[in-house]
Each structure stands twice: as structure tokens, then as C-alpha cells.
C-alpha positions as CSV (number, residue, x, y, z in Angstrom):
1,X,17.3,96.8,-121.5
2,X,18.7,93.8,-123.7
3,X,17.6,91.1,-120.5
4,X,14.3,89.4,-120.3
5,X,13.1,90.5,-116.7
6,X,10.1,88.8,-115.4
7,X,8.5,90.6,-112.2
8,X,10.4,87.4,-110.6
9,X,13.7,88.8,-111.3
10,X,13.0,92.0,-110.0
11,X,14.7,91.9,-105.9
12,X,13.5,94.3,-103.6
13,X,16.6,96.8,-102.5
14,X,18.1,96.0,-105.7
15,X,18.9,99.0,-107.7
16,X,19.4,100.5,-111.1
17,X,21.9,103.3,-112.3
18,X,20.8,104.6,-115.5
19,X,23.2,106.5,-116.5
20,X,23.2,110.2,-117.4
21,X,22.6,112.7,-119.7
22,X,22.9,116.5,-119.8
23,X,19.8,119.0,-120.9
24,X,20.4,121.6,-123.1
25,X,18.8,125.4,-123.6
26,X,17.4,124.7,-126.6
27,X,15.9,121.0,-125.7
28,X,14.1,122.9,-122.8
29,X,12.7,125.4,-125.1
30,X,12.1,123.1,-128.0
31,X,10.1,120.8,-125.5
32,X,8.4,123.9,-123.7
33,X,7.3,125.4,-126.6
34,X,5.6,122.7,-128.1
35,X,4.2,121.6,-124.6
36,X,4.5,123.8,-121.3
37,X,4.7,127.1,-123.0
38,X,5.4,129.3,-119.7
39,X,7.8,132.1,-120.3
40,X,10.2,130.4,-117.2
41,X,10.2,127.8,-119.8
42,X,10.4,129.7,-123.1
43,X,11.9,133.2,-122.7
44,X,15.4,133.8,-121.1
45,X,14.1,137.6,-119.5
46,X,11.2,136.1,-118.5
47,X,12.9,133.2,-116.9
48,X,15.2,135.9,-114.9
49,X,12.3,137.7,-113.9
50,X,10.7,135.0,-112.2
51,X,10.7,133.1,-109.3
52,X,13.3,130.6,-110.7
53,X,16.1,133.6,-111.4
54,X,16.5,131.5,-114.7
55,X,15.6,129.5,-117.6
56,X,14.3,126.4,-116.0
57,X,12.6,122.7,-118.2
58,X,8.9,121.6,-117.9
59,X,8.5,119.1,-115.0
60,X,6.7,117.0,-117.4
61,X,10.4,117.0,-119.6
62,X,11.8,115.8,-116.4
63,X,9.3,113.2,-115.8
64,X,10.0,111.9,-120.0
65,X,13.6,112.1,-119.3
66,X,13.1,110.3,-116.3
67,X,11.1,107.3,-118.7
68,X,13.4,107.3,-121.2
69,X,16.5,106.4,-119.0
70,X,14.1,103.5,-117.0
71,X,13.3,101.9,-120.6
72,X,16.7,101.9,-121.5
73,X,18.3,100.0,-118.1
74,X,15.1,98.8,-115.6
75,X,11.9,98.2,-118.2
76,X,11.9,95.2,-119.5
77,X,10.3,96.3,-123.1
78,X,9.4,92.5,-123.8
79,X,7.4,91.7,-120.3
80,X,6.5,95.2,-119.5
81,X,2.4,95.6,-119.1
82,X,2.4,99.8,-118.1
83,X,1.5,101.1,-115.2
84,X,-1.8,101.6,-113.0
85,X,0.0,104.9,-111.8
86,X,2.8,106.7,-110.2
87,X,3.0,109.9,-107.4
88,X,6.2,112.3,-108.4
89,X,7.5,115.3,-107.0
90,X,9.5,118.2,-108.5
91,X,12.0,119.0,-106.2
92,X,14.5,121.5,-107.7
93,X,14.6,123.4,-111.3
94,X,16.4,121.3,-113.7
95,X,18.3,124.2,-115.9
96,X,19.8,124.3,-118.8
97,X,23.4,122.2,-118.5
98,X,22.6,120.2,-116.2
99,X,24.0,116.4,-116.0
100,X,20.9,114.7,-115.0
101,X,21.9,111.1,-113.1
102,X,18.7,108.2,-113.3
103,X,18.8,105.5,-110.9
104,X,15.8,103.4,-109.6
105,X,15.3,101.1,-106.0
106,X,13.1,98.3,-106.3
107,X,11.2,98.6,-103.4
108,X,8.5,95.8,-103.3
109,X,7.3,92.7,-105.6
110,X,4.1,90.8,-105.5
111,X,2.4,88.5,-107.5
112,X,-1.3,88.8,-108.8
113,X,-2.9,86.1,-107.1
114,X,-5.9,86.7,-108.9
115,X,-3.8,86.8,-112.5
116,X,-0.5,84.9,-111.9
117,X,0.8,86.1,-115.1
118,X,0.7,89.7,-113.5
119,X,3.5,90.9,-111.2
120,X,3.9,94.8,-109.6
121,X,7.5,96.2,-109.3
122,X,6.9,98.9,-106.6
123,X,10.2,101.1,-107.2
124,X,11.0,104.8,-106.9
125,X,13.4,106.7,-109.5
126,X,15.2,110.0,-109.0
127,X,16.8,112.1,-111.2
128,X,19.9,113.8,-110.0
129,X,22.0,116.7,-110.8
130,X,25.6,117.3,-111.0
131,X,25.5,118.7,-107.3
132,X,23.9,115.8,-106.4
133,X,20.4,117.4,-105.5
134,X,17.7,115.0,-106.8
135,X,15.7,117.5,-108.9
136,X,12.9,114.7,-109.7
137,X,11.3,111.3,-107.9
138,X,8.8,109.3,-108.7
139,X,7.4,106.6,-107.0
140,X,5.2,104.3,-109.2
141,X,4.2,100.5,-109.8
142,X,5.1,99.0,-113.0
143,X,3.3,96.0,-114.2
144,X,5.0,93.0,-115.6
145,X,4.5,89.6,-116.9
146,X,5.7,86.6,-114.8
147,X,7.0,83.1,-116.1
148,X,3.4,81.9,-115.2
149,X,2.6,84.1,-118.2
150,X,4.1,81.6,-120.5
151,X,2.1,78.7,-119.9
152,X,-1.2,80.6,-120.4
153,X,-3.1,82.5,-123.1
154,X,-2.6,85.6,-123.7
């Protein structure tokens, strides 16, 4: 994201498409094998054997996927503080090929009153396939400076 975004800026309903990308066979097992090292993951027989029918990526690559694509069009990498924490769900395989679609809904934004530097950006980002079944959402709070952060010390 080129933009400085205070937490200010940030609308509730307002939303973000971030583009898409599409996951390969050997990014899954790349990522697996360094990582999540389960055969579904790792080992095409395996993957047919099991409960998947197929080759299938970590949830956790899902969830870095999902990252990558917020820092590149909703975090603002300039007034971005982290995150206290986020709840996610895996809701379908993600499989080799897919077209994976980001897009994120602001759905709340408050002000620290306590620290009135701090704002929270309640959104919730889903990653969607190219049948259009979100395979990935995540609903999380993400912590960003405000223009009252300018006027005091860091």
C-alpha cells in the first residue's frame, strides 16, 4: 500500500479487493515441507488416500497468503502497530491451481481513549477460489497509529 492510512481513514463497510494469485503444486510442497509436513500436504498418493481425495496447502500457507495480499492493498506498512490477535477458519482445501481472490471489509473503528495515538481496524478478510468458495477467513483487529500520534512522542 503506497497511501498513508491512519486508523482515521479506515470507514467501516468500506472494503478492499486484493487482488489474486494462483498456488502452485510445488509452492504447497515447498511450504509443507519445510513447515506442515503431513503427507496430504507433501505426497501426491498420500494426498489421494486421504480424506481430501488430493494434494491439498497447509492452512497456515493460506493464512501467509492471506497476509501477504493485506500488506500489499489494506496495511498501511508506515502506521501499522500488529495485531492483539485474530480468530480464522479453514473452510475448504486450497489445491494446487487454484486462483486464490483477497479482499477485506472494515467492519469497526475505535480510538484508544486511553492512548489516542492507537486506533483498532476490526475487519474480516477471505480468500476466495476460482468457484468462488471462500476457502479462508479471518477476522482479526489490526492496530494503527492515528494523526494524534504525530503530535506526541513516540
Amino acid at each position: 500500500m503506497t497511501d498513508v492510512r491512519y486508523a482515521e481513514d479506515y470507514k467501516p463497510g468500506e472494503i478492499f479487493e486484493l487482488g489474486a494469485r494462483t498456488i502452485t503444486e510445488q509452492e504447497i510442497v515447498e511450504f509443507a515441507t519445510r513447515y506442515d509436513p503431513m503427507p496430504f500436504h507433501i505426497d501426491r498418493e498420500a494426498a489421494a488416500k486421504s480424506i481430501y481425495g488430493g494434494l491439498t496447502a497447509s492452512g497456515w500457507q493460506s493464512c501467509l497468503i492471506m497476509i501477504g495480499m493485506m500488506h500489499k492493498g489494506f496495511i498501511c506498512s508506515q502506521t501499522s502497530l500488529g495485531s492483539p490477535g485474530m480468530e480464522f477458519k479453514w473452510l475448504k482445501p486450497v489445491r494446487p491451481g487454484d486462483r486464490l481472490t483477497g479482499r477485506v471489509e472494515v467492519e469497526e473503528v475505535r480510538v484508544s481513549r486511553s492512548k489516542p495515538g492507537l486506533g483498532f481496524v476490526t475487519n474480516v478478510a477471505t480468500l476466495t477460489n476460482q468457484l468462488g468458495e471462500i476457502v479462508y477467513s479471518t477476522r482479526n483487529v489490526a492496530i494503527f497509529r492515528t494523526r494524534a500520534a504525530l503530535n506526541s512522542v513516540p
